[in-house]
C-alpha positions in Angstrom: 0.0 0.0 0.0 1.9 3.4 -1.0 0.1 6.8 0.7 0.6 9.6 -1.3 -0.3 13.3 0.2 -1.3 15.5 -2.0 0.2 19.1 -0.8 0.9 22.6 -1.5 0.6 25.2 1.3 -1.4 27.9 -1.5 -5.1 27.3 -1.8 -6.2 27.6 -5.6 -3.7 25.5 -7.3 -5.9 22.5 -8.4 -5.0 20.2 -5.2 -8.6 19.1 -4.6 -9.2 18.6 -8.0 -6.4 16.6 -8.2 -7.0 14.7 -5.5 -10.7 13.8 -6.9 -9.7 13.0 -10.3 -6.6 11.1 -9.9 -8.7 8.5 -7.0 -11.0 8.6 -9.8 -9.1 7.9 -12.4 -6.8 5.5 -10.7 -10.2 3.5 -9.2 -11.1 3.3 -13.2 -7.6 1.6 -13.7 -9.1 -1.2 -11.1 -6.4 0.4 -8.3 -8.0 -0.2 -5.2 -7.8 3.5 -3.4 -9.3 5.3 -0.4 -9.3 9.1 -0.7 -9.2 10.5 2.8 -10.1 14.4 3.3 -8.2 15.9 6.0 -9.8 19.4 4.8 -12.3 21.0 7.4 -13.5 22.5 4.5 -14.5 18.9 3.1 -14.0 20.0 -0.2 -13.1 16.7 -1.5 -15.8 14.9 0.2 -18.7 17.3 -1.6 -16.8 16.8 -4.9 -17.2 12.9 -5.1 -20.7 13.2 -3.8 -19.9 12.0 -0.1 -22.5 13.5 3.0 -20.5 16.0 5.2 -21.5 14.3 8.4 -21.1 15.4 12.5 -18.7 13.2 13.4 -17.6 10.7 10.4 -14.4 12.8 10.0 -10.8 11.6 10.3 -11.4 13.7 14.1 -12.8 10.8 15.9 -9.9 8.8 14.6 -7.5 11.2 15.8 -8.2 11.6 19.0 -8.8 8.1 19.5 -12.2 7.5 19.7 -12.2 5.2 16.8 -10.7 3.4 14.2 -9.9 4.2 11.2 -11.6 1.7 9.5 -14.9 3.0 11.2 -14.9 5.9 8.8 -14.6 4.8 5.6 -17.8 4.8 3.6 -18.6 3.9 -0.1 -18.6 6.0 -3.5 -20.8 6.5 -6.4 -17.6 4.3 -8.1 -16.3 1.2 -7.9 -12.4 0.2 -6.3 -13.1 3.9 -4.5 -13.9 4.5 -1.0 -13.9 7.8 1.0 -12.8 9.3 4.4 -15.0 12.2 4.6 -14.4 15.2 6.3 -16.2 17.6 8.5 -15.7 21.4 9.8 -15.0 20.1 13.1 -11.8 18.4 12.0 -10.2 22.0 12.2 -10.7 21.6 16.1 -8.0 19.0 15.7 -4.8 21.8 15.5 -5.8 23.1 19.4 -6.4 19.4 20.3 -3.4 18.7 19.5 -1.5 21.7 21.0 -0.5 19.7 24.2 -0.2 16.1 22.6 3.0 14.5 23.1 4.2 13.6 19.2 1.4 15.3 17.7 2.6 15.1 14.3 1.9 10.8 14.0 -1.6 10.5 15.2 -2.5 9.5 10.9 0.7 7.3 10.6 -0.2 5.0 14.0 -4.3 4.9 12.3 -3.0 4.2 9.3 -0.8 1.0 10.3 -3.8 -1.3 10.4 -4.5 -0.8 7.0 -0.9 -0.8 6.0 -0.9 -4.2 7.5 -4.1 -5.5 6.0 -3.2 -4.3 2.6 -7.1 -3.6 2.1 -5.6 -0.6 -0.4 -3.3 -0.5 -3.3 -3.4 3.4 -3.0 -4.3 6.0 0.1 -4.6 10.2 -1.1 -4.6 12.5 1.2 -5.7 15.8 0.3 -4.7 18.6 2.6 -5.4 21.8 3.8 -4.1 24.9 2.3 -2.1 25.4 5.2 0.6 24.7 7.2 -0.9 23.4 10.4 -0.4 20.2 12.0 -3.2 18.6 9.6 -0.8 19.2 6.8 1.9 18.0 9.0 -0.3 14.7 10.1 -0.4 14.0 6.2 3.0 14.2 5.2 4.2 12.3 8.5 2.0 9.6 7.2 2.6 9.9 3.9 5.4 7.8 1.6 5.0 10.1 -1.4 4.2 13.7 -1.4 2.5 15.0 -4.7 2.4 19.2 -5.4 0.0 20.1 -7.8 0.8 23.8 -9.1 -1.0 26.7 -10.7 0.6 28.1 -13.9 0.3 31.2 -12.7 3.3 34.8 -11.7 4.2 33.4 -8.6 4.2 30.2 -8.9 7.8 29.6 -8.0 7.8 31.4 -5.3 5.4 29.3 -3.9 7.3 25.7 -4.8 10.1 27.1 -3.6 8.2 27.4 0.2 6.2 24.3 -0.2 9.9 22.3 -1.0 11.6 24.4 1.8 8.7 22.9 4.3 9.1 19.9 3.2 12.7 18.9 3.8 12.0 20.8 7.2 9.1 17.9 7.6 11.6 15.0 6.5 10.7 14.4 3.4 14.3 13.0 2.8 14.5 9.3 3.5 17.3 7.6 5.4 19.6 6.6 1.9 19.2 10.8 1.1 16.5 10.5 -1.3 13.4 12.9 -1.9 10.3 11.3 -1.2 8.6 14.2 -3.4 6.6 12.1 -6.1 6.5 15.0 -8.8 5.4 18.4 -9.4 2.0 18.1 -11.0 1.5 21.8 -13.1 -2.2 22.7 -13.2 -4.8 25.9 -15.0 -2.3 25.8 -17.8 -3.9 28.5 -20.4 -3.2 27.3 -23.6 -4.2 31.1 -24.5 -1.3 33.0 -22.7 2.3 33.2 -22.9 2.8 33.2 -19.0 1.3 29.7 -18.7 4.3 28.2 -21.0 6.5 31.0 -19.6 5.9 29.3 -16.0 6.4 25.6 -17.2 9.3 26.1 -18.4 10.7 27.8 -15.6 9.9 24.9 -12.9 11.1 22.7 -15.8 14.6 24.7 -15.5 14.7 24.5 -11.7 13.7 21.4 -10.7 13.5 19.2 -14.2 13.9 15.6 -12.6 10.5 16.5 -10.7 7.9 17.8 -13.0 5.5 15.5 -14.5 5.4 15.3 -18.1 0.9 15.6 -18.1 -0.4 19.2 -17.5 -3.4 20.1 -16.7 -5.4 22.7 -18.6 -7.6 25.3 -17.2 -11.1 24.3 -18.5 -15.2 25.2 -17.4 -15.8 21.3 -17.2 -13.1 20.6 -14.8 -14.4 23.8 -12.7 -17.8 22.3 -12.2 -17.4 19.0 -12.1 -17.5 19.1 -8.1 -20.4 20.8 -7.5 -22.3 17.9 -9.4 -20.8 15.5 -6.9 -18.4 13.7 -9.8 -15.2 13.3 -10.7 -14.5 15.2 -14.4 -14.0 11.4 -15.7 -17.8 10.8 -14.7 -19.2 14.5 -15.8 -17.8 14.8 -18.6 -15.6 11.5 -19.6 -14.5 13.1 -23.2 -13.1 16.3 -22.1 -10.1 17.3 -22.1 -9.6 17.6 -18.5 -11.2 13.9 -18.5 -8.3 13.6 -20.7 -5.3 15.1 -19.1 -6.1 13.2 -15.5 -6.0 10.0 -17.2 -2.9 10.5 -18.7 -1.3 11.8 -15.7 -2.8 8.8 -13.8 -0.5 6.5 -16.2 2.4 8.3 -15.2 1.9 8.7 -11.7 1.2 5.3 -11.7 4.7 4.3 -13.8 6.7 6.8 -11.3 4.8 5.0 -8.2 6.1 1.3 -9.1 9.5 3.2 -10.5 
């Protein structure tokens, strides 16, 4: 079972979206996956259909009032279950305040399944900031994914998000990055800044940028707010299109 967070400290770069489409997409390959939301703003959970529910948020699991396990509930798809989330997750970061290790509450809830190998593939889609949520996900994590908007300041914001990182330990014991890839999103086929911006992560950080990018398109936008991934709205779009061909390649670097 590999657990893959999917992370970038900016709101707006496509990380939900990303998060719904590729646990679509990989559930259409036959990839048995669990998506787990540990959003307060449940995002994720709304965009594959899933009830927003008092108390069957990762919360309960946290704090040890039950198992994991407990809070998984089905999808609309097949190979895909769900963690949902709820706004009362976000009481978590002043839970946790006093908690001795407080950053490996999701890695010790995860182990069961880890052991069970009930999952080929866990996503964890994040908050938007860098609070110990975020920091529960990538301690849990194996594989960090960053999904990033074509957009002026775009390095800037890898350049933090890869700075907090390596401050989190995303460096194994043999030295090696356990940063998946750089997943660029809202490319504009229309402007010059979109390629501009490509090319310049390209330059920096070449070894980590998928090869896939992910256009800015109307279908992908509302997609969520019917409940379905863009494979299920809309499966001939080119969104539709682009997650599926970055599902093969995250799926070649994830057995690379």
């Amino acid at each position: 079972m590999k657990v893959v967070a999917i992370a970038n400290q900016k709101g707006g770069v496509g990380k939900t979206t990303t998060a719904i489409n590729l646990a679509a997409c990989l559930a259409e390959q036959g990839k048995r996956v669990l998506l787990i939301d540990t959003d307060p703003q449940a995002n994720a959970t709304s965009g594959l259909g899933g009830a927003v529910a008092p108390g069957g948020s990762l919360r309960s699991v946290l704090v040890g009032e039950k198992l994991l396990r407990e809070q998984i509930v089905s999808t609309l798809f097949p190979h895909l279950e769900l963690i949902p989330s709820e706004l009362e997750l976000a009481t978590i970061e002043t839970e946790f305040a006093a908690s001795e290790s407080p950053l490996f509450h999701l890695r010790k809830a995860l182990l069961p399944l880890r052991q069970a190998e009930e999952y080929e593939i866990v996503l964890l889609d994040t908050p938007p900031s860098l609070g110990l949520l975020m920091a529960n996900a990538l301690a849990a994590s194996d594989l960090v994914l960053i999904p990033l908007q074509c957009e002026y300041y775009a390095l800037e914001g890898l350049s933090k998000i890869l700075d907090l990182l390596h401050k989190l330990g995303t460096i194994d014991e043999a030295g090696r990055t356990r940063i998946l890839g750089i997943l660029m999103t809202m490319f504009d086929v229309r402007t010059n800044l979109s390629q501009q911006v490509v090319e310049d992560v390209r330059r920096h950080v070449p070894d980590l940028l998928f090869q896939t990018i992910i256009p800015r398109s109307i279908r992908l936008a509302e997609a969520p707010s019917h409940g379905m991934p863009i494979t299920a709205y809309d499966p001939s779009s080119v969104g539709a299109i682009s997650y599926r061909h970055f599902c093969k390649e995250f799926l070649t670097r994830l057995s690379g």
